[in-house]
N, CA, C and O atoms as CSV, one atom per row, in Angstrom:
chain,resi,resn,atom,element,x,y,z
A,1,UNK,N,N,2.563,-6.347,3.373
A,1,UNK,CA,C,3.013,-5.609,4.537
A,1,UNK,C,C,4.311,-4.868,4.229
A,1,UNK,O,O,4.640,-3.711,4.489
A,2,UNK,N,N,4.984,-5.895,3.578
A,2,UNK,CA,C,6.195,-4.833,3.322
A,2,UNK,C,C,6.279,-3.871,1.922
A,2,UNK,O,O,7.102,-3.055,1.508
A,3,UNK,N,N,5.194,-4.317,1.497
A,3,UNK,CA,C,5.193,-3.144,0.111
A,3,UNK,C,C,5.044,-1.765,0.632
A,3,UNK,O,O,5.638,-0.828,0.098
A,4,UNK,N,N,4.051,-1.568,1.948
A,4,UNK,CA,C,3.861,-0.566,2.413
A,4,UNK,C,C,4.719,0.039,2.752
A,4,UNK,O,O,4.772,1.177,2.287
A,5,UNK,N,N,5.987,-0.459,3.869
A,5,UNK,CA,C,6.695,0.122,4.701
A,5,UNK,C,C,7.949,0.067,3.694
A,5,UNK,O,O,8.470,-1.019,3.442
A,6,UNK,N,N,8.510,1.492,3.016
A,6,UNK,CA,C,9.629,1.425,1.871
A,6,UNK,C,C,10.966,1.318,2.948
A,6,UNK,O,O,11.726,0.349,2.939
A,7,UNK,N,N,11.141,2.688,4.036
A,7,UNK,CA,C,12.379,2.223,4.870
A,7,UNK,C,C,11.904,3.462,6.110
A,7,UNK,O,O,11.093,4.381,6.221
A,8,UNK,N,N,12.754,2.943,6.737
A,8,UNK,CA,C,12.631,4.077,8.513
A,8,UNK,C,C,13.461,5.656,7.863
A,8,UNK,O,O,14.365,5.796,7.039
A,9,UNK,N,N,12.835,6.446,8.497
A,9,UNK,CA,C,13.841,7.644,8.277
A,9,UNK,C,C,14.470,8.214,9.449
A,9,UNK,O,O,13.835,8.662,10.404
A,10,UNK,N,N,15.801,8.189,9.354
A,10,UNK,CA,C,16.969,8.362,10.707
A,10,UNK,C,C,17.281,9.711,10.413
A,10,UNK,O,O,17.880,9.843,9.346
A,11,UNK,N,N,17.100,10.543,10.915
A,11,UNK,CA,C,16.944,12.168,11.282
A,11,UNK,C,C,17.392,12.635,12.384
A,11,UNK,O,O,16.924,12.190,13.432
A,12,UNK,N,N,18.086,13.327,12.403
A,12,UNK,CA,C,18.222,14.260,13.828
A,12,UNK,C,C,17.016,14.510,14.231
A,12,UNK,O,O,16.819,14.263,15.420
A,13,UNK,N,N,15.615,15.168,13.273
A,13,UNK,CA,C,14.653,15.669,13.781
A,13,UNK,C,C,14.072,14.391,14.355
A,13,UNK,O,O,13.605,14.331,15.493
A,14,UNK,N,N,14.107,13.700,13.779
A,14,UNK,CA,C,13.256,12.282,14.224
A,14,UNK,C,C,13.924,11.810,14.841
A,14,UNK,O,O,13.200,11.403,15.749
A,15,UNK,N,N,15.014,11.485,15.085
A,15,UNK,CA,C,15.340,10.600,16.346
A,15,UNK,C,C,14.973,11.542,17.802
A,15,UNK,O,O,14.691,11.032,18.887
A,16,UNK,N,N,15.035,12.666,17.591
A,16,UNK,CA,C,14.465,13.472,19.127
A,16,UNK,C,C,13.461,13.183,19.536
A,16,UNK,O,O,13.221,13.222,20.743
A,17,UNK,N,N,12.232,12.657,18.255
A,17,UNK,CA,C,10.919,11.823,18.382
A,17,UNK,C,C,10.834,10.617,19.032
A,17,UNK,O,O,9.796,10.177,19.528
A,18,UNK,N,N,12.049,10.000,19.043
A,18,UNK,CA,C,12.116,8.819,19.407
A,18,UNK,C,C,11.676,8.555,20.703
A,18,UNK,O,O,10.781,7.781,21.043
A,19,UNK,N,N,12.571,9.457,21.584
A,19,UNK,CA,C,11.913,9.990,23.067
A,19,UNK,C,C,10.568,9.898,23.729
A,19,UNK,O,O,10.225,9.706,24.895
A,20,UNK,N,N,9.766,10.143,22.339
A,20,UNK,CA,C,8.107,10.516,22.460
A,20,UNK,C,C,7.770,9.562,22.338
A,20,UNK,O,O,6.559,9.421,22.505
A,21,UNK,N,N,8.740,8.077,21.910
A,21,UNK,CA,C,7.855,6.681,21.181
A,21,UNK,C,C,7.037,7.703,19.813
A,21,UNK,O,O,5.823,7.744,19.615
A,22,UNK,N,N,7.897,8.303,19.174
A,22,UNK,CA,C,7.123,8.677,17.765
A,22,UNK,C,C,8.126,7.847,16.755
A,22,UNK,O,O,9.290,7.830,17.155
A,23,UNK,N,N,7.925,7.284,15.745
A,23,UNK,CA,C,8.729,6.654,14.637
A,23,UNK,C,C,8.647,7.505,13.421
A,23,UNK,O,O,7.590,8.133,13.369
A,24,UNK,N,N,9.250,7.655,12.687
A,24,UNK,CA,C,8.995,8.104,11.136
A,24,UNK,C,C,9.300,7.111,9.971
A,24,UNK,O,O,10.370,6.549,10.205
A,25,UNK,N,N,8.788,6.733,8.903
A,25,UNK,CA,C,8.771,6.053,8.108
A,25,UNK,C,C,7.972,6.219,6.660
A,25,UNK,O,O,6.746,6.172,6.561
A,26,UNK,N,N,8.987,6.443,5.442
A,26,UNK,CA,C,8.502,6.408,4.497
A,26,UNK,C,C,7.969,5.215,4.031
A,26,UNK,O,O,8.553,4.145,3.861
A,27,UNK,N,N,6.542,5.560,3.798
A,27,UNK,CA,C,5.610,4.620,3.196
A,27,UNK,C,C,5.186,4.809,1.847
A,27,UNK,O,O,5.493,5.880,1.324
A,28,UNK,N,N,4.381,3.773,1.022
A,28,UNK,CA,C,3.685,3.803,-0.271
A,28,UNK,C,C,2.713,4.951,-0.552
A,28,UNK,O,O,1.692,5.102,0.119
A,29,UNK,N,N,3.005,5.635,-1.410
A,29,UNK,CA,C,1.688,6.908,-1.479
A,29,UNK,C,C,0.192,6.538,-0.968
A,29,UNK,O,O,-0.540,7.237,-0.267
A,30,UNK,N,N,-0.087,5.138,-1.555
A,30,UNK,CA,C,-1.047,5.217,-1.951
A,30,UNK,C,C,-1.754,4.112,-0.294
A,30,UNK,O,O,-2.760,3.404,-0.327
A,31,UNK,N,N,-1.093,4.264,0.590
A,31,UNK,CA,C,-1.241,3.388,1.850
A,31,UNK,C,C,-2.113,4.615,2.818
A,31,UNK,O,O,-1.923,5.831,2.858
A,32,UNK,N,N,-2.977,3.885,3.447
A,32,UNK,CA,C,-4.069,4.430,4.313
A,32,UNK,C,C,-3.305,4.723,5.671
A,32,UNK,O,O,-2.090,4.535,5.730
A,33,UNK,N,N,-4.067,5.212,6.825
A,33,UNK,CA,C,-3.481,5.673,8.173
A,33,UNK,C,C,-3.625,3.367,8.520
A,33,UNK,O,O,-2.686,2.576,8.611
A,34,UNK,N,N,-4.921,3.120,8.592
A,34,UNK,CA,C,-4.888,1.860,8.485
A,34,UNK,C,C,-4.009,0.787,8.520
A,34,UNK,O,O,-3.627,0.131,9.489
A,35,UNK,N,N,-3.610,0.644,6.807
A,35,UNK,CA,C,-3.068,0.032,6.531
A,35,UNK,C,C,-1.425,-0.018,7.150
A,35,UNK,O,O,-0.753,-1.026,7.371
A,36,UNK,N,N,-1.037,1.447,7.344
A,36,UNK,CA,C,0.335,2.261,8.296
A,36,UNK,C,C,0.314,1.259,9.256
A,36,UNK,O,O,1.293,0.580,9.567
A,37,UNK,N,N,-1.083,1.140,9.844
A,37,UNK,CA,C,-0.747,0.822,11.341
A,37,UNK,C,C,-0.811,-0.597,11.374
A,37,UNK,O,O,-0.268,-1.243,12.271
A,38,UNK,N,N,-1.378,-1.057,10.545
A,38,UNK,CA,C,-1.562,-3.093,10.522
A,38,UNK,C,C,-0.266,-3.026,10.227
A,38,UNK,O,O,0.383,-3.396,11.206
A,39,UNK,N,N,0.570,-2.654,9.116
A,39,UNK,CA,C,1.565,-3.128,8.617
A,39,UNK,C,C,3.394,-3.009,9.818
A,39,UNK,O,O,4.409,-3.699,9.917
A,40,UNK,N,N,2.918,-1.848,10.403
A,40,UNK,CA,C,3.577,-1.192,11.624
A,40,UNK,C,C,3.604,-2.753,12.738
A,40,UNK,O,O,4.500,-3.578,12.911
A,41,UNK,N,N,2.372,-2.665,13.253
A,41,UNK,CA,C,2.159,-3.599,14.326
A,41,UNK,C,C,2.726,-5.472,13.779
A,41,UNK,O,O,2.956,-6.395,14.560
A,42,UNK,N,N,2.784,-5.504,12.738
A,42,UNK,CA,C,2.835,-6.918,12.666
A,42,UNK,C,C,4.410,-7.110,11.768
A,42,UNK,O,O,4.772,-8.187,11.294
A,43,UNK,N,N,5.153,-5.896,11.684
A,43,UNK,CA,C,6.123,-6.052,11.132
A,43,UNK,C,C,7.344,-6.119,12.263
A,43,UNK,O,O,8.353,-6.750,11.948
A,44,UNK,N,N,7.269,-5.404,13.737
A,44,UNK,CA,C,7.735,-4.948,14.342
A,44,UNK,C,C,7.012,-5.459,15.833
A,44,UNK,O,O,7.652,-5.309,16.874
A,45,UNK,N,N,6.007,-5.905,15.848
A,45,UNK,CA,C,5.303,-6.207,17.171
A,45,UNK,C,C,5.280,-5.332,18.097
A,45,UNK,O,O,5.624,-5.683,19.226
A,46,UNK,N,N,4.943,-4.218,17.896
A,46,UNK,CA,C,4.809,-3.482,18.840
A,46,UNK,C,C,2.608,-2.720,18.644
A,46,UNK,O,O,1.788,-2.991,17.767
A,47,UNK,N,N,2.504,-2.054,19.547
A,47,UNK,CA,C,1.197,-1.285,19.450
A,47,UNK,C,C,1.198,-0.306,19.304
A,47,UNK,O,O,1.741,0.505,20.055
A,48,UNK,N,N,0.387,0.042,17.948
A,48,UNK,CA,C,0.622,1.492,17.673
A,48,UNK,C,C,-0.715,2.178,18.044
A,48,UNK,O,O,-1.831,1.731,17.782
A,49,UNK,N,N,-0.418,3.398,18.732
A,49,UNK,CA,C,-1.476,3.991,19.393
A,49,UNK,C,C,-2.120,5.361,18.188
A,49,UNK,O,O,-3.272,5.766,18.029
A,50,UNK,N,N,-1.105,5.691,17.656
A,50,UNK,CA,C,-1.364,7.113,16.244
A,50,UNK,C,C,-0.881,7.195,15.178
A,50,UNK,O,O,0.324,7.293,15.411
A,51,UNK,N,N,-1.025,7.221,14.141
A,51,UNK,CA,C,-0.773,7.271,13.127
A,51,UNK,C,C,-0.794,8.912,12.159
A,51,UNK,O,O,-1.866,9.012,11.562
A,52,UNK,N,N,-0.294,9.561,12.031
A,52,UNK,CA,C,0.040,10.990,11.146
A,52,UNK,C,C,0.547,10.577,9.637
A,52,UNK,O,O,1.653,10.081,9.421
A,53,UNK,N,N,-0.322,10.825,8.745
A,53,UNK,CA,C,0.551,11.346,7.039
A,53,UNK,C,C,1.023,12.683,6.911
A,53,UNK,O,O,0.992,13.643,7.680
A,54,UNK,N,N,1.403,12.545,5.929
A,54,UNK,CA,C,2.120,14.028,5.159
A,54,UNK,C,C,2.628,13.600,3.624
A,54,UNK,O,O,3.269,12.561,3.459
A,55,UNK,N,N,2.309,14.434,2.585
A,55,UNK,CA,C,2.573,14.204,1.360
A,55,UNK,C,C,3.923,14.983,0.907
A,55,UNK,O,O,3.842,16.170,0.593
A,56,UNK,N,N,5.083,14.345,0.879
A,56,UNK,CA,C,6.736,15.063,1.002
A,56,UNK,C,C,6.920,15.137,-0.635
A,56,UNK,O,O,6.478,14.294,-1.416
A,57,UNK,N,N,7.945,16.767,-1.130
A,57,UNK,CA,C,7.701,16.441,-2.830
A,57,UNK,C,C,9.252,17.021,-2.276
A,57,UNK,O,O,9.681,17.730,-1.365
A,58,UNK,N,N,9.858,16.129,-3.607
A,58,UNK,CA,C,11.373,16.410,-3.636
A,58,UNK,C,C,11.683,17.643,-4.648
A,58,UNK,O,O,10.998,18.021,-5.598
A,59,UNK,N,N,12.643,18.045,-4.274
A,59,UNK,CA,C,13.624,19.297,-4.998
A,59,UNK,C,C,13.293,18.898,-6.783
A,59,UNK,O,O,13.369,17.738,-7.187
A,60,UNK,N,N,13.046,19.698,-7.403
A,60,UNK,CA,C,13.513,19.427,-9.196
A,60,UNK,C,C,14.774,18.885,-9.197
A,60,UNK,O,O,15.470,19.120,-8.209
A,61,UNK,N,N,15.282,18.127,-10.193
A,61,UNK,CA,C,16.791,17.645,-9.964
A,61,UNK,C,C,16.997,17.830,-12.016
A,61,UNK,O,O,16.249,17.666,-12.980
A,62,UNK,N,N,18.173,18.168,-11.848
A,62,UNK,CA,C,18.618,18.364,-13.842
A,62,UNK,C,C,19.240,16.939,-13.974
A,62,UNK,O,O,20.068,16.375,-13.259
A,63,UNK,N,N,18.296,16.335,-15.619
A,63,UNK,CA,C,18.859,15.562,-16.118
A,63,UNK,C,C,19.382,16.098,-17.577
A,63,UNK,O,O,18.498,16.212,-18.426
A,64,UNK,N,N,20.597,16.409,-17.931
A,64,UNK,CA,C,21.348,16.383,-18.941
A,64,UNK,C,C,20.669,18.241,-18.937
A,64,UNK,O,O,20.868,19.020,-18.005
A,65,UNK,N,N,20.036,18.511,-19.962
A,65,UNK,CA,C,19.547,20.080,-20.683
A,65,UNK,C,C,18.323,19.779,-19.751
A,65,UNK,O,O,17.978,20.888,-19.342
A,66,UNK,N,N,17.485,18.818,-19.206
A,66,UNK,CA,C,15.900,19.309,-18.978
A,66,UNK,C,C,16.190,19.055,-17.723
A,66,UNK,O,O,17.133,18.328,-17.409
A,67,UNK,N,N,15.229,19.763,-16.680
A,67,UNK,CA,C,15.394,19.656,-15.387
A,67,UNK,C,C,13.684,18.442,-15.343
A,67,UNK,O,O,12.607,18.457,-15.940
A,68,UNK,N,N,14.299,17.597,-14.333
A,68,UNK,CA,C,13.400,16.289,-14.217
A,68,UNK,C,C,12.212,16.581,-13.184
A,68,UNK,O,O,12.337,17.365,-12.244
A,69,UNK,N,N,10.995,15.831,-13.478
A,69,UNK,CA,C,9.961,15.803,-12.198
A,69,UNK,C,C,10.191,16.126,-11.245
A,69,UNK,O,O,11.300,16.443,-10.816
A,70,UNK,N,N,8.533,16.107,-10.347
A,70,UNK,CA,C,9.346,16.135,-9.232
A,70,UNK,C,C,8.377,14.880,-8.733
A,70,UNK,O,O,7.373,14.359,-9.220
A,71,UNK,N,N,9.211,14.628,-7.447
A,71,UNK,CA,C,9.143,12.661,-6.876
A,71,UNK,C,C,8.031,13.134,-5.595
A,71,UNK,O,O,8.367,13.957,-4.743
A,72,UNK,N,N,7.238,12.751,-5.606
A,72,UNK,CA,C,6.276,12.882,-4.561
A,72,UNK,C,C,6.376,11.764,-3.614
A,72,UNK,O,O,6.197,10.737,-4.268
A,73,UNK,N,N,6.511,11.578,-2.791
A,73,UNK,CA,C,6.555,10.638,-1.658
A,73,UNK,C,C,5.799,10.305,0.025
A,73,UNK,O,O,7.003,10.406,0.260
A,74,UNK,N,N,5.400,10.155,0.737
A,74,UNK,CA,C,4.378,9.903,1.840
A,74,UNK,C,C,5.084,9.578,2.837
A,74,UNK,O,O,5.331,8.385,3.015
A,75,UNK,N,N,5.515,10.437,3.612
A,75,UNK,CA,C,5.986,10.190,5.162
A,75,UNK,C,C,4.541,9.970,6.373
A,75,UNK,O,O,3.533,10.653,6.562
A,76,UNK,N,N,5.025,8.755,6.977
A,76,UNK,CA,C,4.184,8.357,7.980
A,76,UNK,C,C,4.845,8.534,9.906
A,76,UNK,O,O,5.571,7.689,10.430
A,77,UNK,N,N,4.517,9.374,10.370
A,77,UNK,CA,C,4.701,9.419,11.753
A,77,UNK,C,C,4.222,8.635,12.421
A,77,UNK,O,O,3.046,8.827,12.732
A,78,UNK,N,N,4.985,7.298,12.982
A,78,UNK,CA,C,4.166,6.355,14.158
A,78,UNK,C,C,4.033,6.533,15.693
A,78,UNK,O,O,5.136,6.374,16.216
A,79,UNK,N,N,3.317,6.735,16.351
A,79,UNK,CA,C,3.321,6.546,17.903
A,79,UNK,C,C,2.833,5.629,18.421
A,79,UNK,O,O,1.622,5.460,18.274
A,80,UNK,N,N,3.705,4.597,19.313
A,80,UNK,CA,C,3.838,3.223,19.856
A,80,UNK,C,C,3.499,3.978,21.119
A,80,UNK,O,O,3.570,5.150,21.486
A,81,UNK,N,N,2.866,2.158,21.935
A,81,UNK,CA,C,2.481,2.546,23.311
A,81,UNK,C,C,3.815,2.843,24.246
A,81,UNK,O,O,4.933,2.602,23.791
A,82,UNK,N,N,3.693,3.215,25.171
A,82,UNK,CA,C,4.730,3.864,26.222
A,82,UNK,C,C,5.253,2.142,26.663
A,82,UNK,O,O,4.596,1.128,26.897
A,83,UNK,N,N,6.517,2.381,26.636
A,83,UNK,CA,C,6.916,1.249,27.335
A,83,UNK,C,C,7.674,0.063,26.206
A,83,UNK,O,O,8.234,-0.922,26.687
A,84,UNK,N,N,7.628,0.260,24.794
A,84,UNK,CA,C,7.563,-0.168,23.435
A,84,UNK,C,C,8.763,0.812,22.718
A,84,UNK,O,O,8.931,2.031,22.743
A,85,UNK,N,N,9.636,-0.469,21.967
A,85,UNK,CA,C,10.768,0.085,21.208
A,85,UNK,C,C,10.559,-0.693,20.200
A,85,UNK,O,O,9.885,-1.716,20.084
A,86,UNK,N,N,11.518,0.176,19.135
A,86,UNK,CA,C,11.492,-0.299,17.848
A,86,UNK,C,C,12.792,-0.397,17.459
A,86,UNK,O,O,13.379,0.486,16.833
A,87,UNK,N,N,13.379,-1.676,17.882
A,87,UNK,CA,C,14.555,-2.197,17.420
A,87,UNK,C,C,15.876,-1.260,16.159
A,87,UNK,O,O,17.052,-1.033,16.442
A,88,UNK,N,N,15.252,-0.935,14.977
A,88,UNK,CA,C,15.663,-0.716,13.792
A,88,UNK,C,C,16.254,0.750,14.473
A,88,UNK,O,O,17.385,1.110,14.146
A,89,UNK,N,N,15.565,1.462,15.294
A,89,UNK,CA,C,16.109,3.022,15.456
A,89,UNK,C,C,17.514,3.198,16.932
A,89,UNK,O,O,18.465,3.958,17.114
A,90,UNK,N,N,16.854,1.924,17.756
A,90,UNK,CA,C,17.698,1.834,18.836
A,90,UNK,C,C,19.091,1.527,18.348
A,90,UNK,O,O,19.799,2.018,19.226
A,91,UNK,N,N,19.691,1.119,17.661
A,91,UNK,CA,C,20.761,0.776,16.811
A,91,UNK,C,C,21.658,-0.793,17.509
A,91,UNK,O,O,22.808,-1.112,17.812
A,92,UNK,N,N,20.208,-1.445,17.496
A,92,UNK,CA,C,20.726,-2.573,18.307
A,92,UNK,C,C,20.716,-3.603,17.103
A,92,UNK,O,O,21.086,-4.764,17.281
């Protein structure tokens, strides 16, 4: 469960989501809408009603003379039922 969920992402854009009961959270590439949502619901106890991916690729970055890969990563958008918070963003 927690291999899936790497950490929450705290955003201006995303915390305006918050409003919506939408969460954002970088997850494991290789994690299903599924697996998002088992791991969501039983980490946090709440009910998740939607689940959204997106495949995020980072900037080139220079190491020494060669400029390095680039880092591919998997942002997951959560939407909890109305009425449902998620502790970690409320800053409680």
């Amino acid at each position: 469960m927690y291999e899936i969920i790497k950490r929450p992402l705290i955003t201006e854009k995303n915390t305006m989501l918050n409003g919506q009961n939408v969460y954002a959270f970088e997850v494991e590439k290789t994690a299903t809408k599924d697996t998002i949502k088992i791991a969501i619901q039983k980490a946090f106890q709440v009910k998740v009603v939607a689940v959204r991916t997106m495949i995020c690729r980072d900037r080139a970055r220079r190491v020494g003379k060669t400029i390095s890969t680039k880092r591919y990563w998997k942002k997951a958008f959560v939407k909890i039922a109305a009425g449902e918070k998620i502790k970690i963003f409320e800053g409680v």
